[in-house]
RODO-2510 file (C-alpha; in nm, 4 decimals, decimal comma):
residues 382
     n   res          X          Y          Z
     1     x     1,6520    10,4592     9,8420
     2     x     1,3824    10,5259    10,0895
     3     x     1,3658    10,4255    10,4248
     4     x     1,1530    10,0604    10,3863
     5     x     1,4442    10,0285    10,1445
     6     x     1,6753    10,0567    10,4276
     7     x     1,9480     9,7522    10,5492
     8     x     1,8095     9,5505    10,1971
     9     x     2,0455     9,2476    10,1866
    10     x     2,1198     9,1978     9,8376
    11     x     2,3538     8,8971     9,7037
    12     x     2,4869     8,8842     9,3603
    13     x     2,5410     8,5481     9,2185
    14     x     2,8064     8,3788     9,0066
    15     x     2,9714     8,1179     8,9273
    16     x     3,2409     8,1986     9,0443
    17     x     3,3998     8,5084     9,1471
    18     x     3,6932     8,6139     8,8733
    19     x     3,8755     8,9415     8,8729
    20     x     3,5645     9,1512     8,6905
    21     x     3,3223     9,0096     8,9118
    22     x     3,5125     9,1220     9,2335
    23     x     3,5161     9,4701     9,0712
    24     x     3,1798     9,5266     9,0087
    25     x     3,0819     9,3965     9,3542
    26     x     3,3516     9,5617     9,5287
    27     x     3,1397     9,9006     9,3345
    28     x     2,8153     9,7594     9,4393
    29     x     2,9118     9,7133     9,7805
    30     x     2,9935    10,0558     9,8311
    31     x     2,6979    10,1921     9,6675
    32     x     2,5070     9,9643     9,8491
    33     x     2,6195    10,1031    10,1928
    34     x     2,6051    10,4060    10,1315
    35     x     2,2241    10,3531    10,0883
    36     x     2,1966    10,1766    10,3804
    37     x     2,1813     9,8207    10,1781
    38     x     2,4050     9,5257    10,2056
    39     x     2,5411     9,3650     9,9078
    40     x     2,7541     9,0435     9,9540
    41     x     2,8555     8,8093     9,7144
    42     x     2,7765     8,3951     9,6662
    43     x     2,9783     8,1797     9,4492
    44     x     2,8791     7,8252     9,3533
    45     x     3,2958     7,7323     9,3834
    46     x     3,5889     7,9100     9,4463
    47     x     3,7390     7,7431     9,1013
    48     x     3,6512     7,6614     8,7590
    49     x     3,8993     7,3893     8,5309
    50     x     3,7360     7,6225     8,2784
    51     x     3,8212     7,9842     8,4293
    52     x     4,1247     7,8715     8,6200
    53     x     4,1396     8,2494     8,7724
    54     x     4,3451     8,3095     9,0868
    55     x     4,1186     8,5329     9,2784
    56     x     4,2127     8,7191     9,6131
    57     x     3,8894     8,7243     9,7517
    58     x     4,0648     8,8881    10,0619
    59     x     4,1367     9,2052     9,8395
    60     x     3,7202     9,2188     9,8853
    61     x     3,5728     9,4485    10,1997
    62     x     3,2206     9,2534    10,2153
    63     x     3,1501     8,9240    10,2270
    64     x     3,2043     8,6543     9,9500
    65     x     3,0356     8,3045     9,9923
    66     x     3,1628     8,0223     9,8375
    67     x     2,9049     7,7460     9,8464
    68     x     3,2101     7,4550     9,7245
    69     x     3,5223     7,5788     9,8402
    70     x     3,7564     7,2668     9,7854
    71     x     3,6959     7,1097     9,4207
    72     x     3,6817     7,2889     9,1242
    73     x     3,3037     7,3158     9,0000
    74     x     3,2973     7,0874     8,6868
    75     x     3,4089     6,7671     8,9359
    76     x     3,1244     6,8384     9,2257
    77     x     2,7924     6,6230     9,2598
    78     x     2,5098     6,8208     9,2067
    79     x     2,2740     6,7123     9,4381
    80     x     2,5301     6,7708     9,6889
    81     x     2,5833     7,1346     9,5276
    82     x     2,2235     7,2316     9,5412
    83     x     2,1696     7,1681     9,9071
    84     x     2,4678     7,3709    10,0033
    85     x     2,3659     7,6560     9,7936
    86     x     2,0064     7,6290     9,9557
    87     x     2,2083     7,6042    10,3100
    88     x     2,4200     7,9233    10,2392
    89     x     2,0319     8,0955    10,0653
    90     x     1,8520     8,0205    10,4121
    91     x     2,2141     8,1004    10,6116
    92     x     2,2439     8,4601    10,4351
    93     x     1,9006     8,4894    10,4142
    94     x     1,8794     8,7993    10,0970
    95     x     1,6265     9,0089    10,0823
    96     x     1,6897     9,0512     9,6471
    97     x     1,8756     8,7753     9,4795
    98     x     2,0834     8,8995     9,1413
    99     x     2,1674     8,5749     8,9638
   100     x     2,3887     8,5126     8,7028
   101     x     2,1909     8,3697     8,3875
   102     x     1,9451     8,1141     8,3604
   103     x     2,1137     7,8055     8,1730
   104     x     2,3047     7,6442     8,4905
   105     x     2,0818     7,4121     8,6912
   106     x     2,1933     7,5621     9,0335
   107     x     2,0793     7,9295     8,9373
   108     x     1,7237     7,7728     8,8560
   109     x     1,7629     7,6439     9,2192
   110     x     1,8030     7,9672     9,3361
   111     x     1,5475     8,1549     9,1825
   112     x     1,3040     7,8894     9,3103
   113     x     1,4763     7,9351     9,6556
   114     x     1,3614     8,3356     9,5936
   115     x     0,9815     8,1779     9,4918
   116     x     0,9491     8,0087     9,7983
   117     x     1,0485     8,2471     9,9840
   118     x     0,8689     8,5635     9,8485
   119     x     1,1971     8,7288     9,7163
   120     x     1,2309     8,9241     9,3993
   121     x     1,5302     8,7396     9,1920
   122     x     1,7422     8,9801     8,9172
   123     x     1,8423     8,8086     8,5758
   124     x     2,1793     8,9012     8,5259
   125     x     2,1877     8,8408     8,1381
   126     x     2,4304     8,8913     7,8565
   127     x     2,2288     8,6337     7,5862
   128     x     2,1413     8,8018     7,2414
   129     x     1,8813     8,6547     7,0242
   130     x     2,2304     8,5820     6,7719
   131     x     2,4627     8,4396     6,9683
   132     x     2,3929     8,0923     6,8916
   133     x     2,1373     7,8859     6,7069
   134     x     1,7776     7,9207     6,8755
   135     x     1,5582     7,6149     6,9041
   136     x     1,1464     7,7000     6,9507
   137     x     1,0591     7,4632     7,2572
   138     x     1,3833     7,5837     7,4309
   139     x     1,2932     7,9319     7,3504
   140     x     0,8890     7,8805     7,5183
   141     x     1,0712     7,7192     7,8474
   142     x     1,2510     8,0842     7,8292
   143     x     1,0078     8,2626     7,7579
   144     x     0,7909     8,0693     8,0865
   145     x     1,1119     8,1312     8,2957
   146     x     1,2128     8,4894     8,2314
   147     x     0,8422     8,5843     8,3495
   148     x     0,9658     8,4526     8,7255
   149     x     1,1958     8,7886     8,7458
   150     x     1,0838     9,0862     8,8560
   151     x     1,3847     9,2404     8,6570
   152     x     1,7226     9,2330     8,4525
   153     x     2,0497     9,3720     8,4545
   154     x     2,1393     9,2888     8,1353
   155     x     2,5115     9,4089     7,8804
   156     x     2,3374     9,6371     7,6151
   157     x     2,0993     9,7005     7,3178
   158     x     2,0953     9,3670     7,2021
   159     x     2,0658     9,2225     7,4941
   160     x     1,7240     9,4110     7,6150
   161     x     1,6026     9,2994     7,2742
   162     x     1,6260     8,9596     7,3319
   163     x     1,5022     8,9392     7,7055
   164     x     1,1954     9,1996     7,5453
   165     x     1,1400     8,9683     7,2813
   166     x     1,1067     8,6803     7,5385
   167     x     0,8510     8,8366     7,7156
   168     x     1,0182     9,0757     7,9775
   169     x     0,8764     9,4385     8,0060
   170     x     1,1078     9,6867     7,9043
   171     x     1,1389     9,9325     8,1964
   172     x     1,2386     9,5810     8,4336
   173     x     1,5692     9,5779     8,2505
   174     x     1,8776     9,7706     8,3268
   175     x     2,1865     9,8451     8,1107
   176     x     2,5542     9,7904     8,2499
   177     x     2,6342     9,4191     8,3219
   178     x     2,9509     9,3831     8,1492
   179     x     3,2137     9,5547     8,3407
   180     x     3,5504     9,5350     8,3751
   181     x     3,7742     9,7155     8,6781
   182     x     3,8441     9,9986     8,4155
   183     x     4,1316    10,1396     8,6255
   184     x     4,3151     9,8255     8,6258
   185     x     4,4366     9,8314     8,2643
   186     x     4,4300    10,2552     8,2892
   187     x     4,7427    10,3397     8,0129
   188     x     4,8770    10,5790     8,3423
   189     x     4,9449    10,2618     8,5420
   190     x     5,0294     9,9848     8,2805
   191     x     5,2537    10,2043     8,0684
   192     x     5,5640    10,1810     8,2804
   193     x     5,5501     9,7970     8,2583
   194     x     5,8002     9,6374     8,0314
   195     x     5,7376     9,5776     7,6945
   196     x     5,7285     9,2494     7,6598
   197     x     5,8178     9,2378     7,2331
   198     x     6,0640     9,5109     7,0586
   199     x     5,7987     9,5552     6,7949
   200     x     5,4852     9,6502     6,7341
   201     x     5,2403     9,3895     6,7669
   202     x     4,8195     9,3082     6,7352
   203     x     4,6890     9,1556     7,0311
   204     x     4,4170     8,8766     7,0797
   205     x     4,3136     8,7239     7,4284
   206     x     4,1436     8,4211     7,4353
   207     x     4,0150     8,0315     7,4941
   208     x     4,1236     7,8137     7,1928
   209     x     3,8079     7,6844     7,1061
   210     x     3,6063     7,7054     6,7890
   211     x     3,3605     7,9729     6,8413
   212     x     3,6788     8,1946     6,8740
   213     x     3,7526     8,1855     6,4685
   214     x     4,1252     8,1513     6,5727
   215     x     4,2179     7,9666     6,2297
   216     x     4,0291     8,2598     6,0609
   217     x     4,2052     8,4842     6,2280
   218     x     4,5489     8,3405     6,1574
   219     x     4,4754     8,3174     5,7791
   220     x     4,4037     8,6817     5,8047
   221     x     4,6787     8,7594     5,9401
   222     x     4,8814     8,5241     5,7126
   223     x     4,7651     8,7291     5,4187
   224     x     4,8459     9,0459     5,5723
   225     x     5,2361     8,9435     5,6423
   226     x     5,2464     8,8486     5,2869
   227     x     5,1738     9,1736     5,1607
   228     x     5,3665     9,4033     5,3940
   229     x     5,6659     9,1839     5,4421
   230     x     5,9111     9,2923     5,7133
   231     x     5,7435     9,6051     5,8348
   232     x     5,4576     9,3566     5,9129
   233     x     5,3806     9,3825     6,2923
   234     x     5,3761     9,0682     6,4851
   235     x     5,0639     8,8999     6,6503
   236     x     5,0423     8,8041     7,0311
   237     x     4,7563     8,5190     7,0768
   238     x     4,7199     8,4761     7,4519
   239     x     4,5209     8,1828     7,5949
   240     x     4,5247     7,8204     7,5979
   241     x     4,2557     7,5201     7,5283
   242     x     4,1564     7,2119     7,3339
   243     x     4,2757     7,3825     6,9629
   244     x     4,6141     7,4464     7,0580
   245     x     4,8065     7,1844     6,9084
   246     x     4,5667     7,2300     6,5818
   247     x     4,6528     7,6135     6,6003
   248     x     5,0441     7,5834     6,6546
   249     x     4,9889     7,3234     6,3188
   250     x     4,8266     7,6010     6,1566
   251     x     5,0984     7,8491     6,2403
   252     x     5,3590     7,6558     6,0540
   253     x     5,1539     7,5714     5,7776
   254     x     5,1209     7,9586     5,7239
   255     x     5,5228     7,9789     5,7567
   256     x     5,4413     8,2752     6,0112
   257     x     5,5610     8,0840     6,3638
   258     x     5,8392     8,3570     6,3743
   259     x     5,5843     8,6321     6,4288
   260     x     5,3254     8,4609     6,6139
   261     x     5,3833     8,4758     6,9720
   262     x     5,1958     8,2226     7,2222
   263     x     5,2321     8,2760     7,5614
   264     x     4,9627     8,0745     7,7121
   265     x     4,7034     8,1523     7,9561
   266     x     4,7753     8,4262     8,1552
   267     x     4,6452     8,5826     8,4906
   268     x     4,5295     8,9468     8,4775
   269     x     4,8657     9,0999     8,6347
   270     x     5,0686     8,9349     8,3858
   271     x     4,8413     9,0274     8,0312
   272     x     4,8830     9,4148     8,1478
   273     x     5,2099     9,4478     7,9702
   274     x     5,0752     9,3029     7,6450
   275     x     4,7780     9,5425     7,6683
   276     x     5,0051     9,8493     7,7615
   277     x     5,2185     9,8000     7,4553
   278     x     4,9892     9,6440     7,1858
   279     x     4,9211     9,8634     6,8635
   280     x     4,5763     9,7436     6,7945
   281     x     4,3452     9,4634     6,9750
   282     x     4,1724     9,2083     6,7885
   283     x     3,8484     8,9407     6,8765
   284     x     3,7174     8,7412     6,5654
   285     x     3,4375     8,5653     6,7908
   286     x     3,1740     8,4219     6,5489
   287     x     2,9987     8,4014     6,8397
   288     x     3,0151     8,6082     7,1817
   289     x     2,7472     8,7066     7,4229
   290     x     2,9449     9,0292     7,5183
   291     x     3,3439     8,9882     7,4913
   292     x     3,4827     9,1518     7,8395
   293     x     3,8563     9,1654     7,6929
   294     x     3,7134     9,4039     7,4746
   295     x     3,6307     9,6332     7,7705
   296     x     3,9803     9,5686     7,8934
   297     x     4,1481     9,6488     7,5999
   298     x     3,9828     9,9886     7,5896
   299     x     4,0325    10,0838     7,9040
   300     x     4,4092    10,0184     7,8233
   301     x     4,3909    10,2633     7,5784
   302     x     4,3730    10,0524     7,2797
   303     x     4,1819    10,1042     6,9286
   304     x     4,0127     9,7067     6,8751
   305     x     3,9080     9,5380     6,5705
   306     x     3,5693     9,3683     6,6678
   307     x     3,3418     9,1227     6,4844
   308     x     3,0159     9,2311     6,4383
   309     x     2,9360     8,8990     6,6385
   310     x     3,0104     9,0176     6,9690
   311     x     2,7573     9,1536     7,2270
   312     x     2,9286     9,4466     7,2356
   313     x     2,9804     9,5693     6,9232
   314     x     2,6642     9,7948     6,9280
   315     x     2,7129     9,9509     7,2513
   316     x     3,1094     9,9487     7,2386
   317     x     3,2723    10,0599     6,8864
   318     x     3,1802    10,3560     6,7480
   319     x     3,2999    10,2755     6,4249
   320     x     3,6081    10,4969     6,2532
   321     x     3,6137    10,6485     6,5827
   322     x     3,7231    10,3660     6,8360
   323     x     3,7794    10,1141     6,6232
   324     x     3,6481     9,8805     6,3589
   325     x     3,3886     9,6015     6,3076
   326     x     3,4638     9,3325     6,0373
   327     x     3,2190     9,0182     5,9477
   328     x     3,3959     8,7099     6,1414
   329     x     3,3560     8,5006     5,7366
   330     x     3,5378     8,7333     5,6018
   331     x     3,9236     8,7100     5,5695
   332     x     3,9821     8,9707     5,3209
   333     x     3,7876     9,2448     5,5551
   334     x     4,0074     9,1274     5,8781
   335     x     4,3208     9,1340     5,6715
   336     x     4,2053     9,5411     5,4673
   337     x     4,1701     9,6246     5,8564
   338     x     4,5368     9,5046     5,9692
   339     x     4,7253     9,6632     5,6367
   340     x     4,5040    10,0210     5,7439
   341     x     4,6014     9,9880     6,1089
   342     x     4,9505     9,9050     6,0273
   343     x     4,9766    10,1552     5,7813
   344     x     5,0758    10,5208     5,9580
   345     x     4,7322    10,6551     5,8042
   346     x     4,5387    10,6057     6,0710
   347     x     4,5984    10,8308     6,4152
   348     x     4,6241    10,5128     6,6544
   349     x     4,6827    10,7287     6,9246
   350     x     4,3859    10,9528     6,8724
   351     x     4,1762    10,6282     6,8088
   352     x     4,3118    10,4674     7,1592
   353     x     4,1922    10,7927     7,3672
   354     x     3,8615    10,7569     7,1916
   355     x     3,8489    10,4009     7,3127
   356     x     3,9573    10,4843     7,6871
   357     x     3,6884    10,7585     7,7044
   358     x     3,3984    10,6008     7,5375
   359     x     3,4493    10,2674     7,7988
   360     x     3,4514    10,4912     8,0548
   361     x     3,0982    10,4903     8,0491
   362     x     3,1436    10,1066     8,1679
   363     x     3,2261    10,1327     8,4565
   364     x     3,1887     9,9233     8,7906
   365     x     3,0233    10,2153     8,9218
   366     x     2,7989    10,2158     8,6126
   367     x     2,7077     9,8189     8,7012
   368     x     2,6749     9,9315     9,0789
   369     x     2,4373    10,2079     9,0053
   370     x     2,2010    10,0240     8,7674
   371     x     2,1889     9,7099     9,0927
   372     x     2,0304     9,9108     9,2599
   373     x     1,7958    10,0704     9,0561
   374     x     1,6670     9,7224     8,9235
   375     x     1,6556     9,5864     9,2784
   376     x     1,4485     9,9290     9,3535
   377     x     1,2293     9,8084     9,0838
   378     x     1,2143     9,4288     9,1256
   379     x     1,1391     9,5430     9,4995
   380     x     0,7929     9,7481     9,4003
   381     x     0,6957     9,4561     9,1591
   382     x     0,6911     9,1771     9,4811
***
């Protein structure tokens, strides 16, 4: 970075600051200073009913701002939010603001906060043109806002092709958003955890609502127990939400709720022994703007069985290699990919190694390094 460069004060904001997002400012942070910028961190609250995460932000070496730090954020007035977040802007007073998406009221806030004051604002985006149903007007109000960046840091492929489709240019927008602390779930640390099932199971981590295709994936899974009987392995679903009650119905209905495990939503520290001992990690999202459990599930060492829904498929499974992409309609394809998994055929341990390496490439040092560059960028565009 060159020398006008020098003492940039860059924030980075979220919603709220879970474990990933302390990871990849922690790497920003350091990359930051040893440029000679400083990169803190603003969060609208320091909890989410939604996210219910229990962050140490003390673990962090910079600065973290939280602009509500006594109610979660779903229950707080939003005038009352926008005027502190406009308190802590002018307070902090960044040079470069990286905010986190465009659909929350607040971050709009902010990037007129960076308007008014002559500061280039970063989209931090993980939106595909697929991940949900598009609507024309709300796409032109898009289109109108994305032009008020100066640049991106956006997940992957699909992602660029969406904000390039919406107007951006294609050299404002970085790869390498969606990171996970890789060396958190690292098979050399989690390994010596106990196992926490005697058998072999399939893993899937996440909220129990629709756009997760839980039911599909139970009746996948359903079909597979049928035909391999007791050598069947077992399924873990971790998480909680609305569906539960409709899922635990489901379970019985199937006649499988001796091999289906639930054990709620869990913090990071306690999923590592699932991920250090699961056989094979599965997400049936019909719809996902990235899918960061993927990411940890790799970086445990784990071959996954993605839906081609997901944000990540295209940059994350190489297919046969790392793992497997099935269509999130069809139950047959999910259930052909447990019985081959399941099967001894298949070199799981091979596949797993292929998985660690390949997310090595997303890494929070990635995320750090491509900050920078886009703030470089957004900078010579103000």
């Amino acid at each position: 970075m060159n020398d006008s460069h020098n003492h940039l004060k860059i924030a980075i904001l979220f919603a709220n600051y879970g474990p990933y997002h302390i990871a990849r400012l922690a790497s920003a942070y350091h990359t930051g200073k040893s440029r000679g910028c400083n990169v803190f961190g603003i969060e609208l609250a320091r909890s989410e009913v939604e996210y219910p995460w229990e962050t140490q932000l003390d673990k962090f070496p910079g600065q973290i701002h939280s602009v509500i730090d006594d109610i979660p954020l779903e229950k707080v007035n939003c005038i009352h939010l926008f005027r502190k977040l406009i308190s802590v802007l002018n307070q902090t007073s960044p040079d470069a603001v990286a905010i986190a998406g465009y659909a929350r009221p607040s971050m709009f806030v902010t990037l007129l906060w960076c308007l008014w004051h002559g500061k280039p604002a970063i989209l931090l985006s993980e939106s595909t043109e697929y991940d949900e149903p598009r609507s024309w007007w709300k796409e032109k109000i898009k289109k109108w806002l994305v032009t008020k960046y100066q640049a991106a840091l956006v997940g992957g492929k699909p992602h660029k092709r969406y904000l390039v489709k919406l107007g951006m240019p294609s050299d404002a927008i970085f790869l390498g958003y969606d990171v996970v602390g890789n060396d958190v779930f690292h098979p050399n640390h989690v390994k010596c955890l106990s196992c926490p099932l005697d058998k072999p199971f399939f893993l899937a981590i996440n909220r129990f609502v629709k756009k997760k295709n839980l039911s599909f994936l139970l009746s996948a899974y359903a079909k597979y127990r049928q035909i391999v009987g007791s050598h069947a392995w077992d399924l873990v679903l971790s998480g909680d939400g609305e569906l539960r009650s409709q899922l635990e119905e489901e379970i019985a209905n199937h006649g499988i709720q001796d091999y289906v495990h639930l054990p709620g939503f869990l913090q990071q520290d306690q999923l590592l022994p699932y991920f250090a001992h699961a056989s094979c990690f599965i997400h049936a999202s019909i719809q996902e703007q990235w899918g960061l459990v993927i990411n940890e599930a790799m970086a445990a060492g784990l071959p996954v069985l993605v839906s081609h829904r997901c944000g990540c498929y295209e940059d994350l499974i190489i297919e046969g290699v790392n793992g497997f992409g099935f269509d999130p309609k069809n139950i047959q394809q999910l259930t052909d990919l447990m019985l081959k998994m399941s099967s001894g055929k298949i070199n799981l341990k091979k596949m797993g190694q292929a998985a660690l390496e390949h997310i090595q490439n997303f890494s929070p040092d990635y995320f750090a390094q491509q900050l920078i560059q886009s703030v470089e960028y957004a900078s010579t565009q103000h």
